[in-house]
C-alpha positions as CSV (number, residue, x, y, z in Angstrom):
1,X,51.8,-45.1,22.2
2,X,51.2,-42.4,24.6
3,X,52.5,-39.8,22.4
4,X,50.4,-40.7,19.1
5,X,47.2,-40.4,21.4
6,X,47.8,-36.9,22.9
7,X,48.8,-35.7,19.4
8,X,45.8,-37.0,17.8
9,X,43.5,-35.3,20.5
10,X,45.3,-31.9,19.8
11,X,44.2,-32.7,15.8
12,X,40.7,-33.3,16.9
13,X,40.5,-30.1,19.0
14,X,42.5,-28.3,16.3
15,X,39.7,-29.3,13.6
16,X,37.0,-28.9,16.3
17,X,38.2,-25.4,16.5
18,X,38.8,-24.9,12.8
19,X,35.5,-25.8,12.3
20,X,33.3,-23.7,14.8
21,X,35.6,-20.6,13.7
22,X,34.4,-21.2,10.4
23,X,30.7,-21.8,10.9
24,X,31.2,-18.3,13.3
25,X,32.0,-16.6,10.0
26,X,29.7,-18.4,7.5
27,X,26.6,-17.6,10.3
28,X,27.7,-13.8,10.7
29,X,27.6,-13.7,6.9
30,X,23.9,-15.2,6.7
31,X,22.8,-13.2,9.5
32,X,24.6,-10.1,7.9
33,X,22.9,-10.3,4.3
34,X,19.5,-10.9,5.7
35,X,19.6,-7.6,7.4
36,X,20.0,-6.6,3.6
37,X,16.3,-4.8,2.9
38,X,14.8,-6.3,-0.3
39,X,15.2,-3.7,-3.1
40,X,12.3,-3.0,-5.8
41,X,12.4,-5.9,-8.7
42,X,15.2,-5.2,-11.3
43,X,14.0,-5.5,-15.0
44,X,17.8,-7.4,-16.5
45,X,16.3,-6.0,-20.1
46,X,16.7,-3.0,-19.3
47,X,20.3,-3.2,-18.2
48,X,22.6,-1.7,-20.7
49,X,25.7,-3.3,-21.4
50,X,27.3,-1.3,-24.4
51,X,29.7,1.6,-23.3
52,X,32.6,0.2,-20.6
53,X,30.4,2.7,-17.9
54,X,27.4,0.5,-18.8
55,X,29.5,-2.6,-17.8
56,X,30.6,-1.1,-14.8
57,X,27.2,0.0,-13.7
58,X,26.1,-3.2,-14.5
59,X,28.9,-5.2,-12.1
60,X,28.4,-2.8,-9.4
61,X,24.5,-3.1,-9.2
62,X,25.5,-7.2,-9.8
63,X,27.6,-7.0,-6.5
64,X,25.1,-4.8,-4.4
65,X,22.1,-7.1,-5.0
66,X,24.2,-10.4,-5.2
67,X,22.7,-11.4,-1.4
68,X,19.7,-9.9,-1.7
69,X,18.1,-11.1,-5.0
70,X,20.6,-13.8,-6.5
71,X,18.2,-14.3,-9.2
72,X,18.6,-11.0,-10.9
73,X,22.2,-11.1,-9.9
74,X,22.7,-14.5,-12.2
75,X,21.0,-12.8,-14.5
76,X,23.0,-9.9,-15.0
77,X,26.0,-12.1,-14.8
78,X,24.6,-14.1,-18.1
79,X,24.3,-11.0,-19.5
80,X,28.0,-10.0,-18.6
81,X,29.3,-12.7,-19.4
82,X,28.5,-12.1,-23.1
83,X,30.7,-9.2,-23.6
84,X,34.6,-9.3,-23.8
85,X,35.4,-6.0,-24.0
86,X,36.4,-5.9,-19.9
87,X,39.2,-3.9,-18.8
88,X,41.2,-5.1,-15.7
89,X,39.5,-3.7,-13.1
90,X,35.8,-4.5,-14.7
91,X,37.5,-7.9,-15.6
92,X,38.6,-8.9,-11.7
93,X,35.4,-7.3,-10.2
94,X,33.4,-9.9,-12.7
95,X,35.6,-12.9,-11.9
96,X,34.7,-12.0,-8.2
97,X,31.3,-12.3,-8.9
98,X,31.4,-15.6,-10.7
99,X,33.3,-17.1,-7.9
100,X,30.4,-16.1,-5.8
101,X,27.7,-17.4,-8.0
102,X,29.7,-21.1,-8.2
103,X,30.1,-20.7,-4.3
104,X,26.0,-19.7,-4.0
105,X,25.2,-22.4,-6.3
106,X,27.2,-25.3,-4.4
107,X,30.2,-25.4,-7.4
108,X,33.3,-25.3,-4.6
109,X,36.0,-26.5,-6.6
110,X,34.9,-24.0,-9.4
111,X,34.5,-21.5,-7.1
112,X,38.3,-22.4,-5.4
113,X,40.0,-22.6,-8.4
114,X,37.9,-19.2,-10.0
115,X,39.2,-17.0,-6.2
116,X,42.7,-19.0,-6.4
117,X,43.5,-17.5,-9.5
118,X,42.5,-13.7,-8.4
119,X,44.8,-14.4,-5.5
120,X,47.5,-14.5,-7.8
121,X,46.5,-12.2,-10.2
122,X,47.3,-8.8,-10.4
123,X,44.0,-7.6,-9.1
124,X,43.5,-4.7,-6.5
125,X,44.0,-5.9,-2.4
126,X,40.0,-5.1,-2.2
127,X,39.4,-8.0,-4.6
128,X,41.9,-10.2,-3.0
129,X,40.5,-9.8,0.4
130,X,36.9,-10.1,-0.8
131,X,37.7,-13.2,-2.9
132,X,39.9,-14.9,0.1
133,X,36.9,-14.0,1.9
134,X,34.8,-15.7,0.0
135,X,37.0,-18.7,-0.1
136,X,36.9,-19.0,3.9
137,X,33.2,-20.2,3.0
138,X,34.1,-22.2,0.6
139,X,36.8,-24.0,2.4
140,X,34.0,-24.4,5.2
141,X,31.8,-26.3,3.0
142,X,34.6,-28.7,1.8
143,X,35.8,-28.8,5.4
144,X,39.5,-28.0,4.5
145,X,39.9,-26.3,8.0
146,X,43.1,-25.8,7.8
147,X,42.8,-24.0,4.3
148,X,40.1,-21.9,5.9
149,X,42.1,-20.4,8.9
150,X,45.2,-20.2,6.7
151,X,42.6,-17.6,4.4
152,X,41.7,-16.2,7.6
153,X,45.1,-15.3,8.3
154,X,45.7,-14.0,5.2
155,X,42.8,-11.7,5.3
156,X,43.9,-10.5,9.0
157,X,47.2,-9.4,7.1
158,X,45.6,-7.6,4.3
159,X,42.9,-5.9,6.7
160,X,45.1,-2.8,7.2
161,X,45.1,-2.2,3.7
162,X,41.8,-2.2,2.9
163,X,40.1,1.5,2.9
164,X,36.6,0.5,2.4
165,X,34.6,-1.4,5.6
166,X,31.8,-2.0,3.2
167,X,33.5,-4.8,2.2
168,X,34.6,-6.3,5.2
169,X,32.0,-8.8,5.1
170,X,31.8,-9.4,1.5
């Protein structure tokens, strides 16, 4: 009886813990994109989407802006989401962003399922960190602790081969 009590106070401090390392990260990443300075208003019809450079330039300015004006950023992902002619890297990069958007909007098992299957994919370690990232929040909101430090751990491993801090809190 003994036992089963001291193992179920080690849970609770485990999920305690999981818990305030998560809402750690979910708070720097709050505090982090509102140090974001608001950029001028983006007109969306103006936003090319034709040649593959168009797309790219499209998905990048999607992925800067995607904290600081998630309006135009849906936007632009409406208007993305109409073309087909992706190539891989355009394709991942755009499947990133819409499992942010679900995550923004409060869709978590859309947005789990939509980073599960770039973990598995045969997108770039960038991505995969960025979208296991992004799944650390998402295991936050569904308070799958466990889930959430076993991202974290997989980030911590993929860390080294990431060249690009910008994206370290993505």
């Amino acid at each position: 009886m003994k036992i089963h009590c001291v193992d179920s106070y080690r849970y609770q401090l485990l999920k305690i813990s999981a818990g305030l390392v998560l809402s750690l990260i979910t708070y720097c990443n709050i505090a982090y994109s509102q140090k974001i300075s608001a950029s001028p208003p983006i007109h969306i019809e103006s936003i090319a989407t034709n040649s593959p450079s168009d797309i790219s330039a499209s998905l990048k300015l999607a992925d800067s802006i995607r904290r600081s004006q998630p309006l135009e950023f849906q936007q632009i992902l409406r208007k993305l989401a109409k073309k087909n002619n992706f190539n891989k890297t355009q394709q991942h990069l755009y499947s990133f962003l819409l499992g942010y958007e679900h995550t923004f909007n409060g869709r978590f098992d859309k947005a789990e399922a939509q980073f599960r299957e770039l973990l598995v994919s045969d997108a770039s370690k960038l991505i995969k960190f960025r979208a296991n990232y992004t799944l650390v929040h998402v295991y936050a909101a569904k308070k799958m602790w466990f889930e959430g430090l076993a991202a974290i751990d997989a980030n911590i491993k993929l860390v080294s081969a990431i060249k690009s801090s910008d994206h370290y809190l993505s």
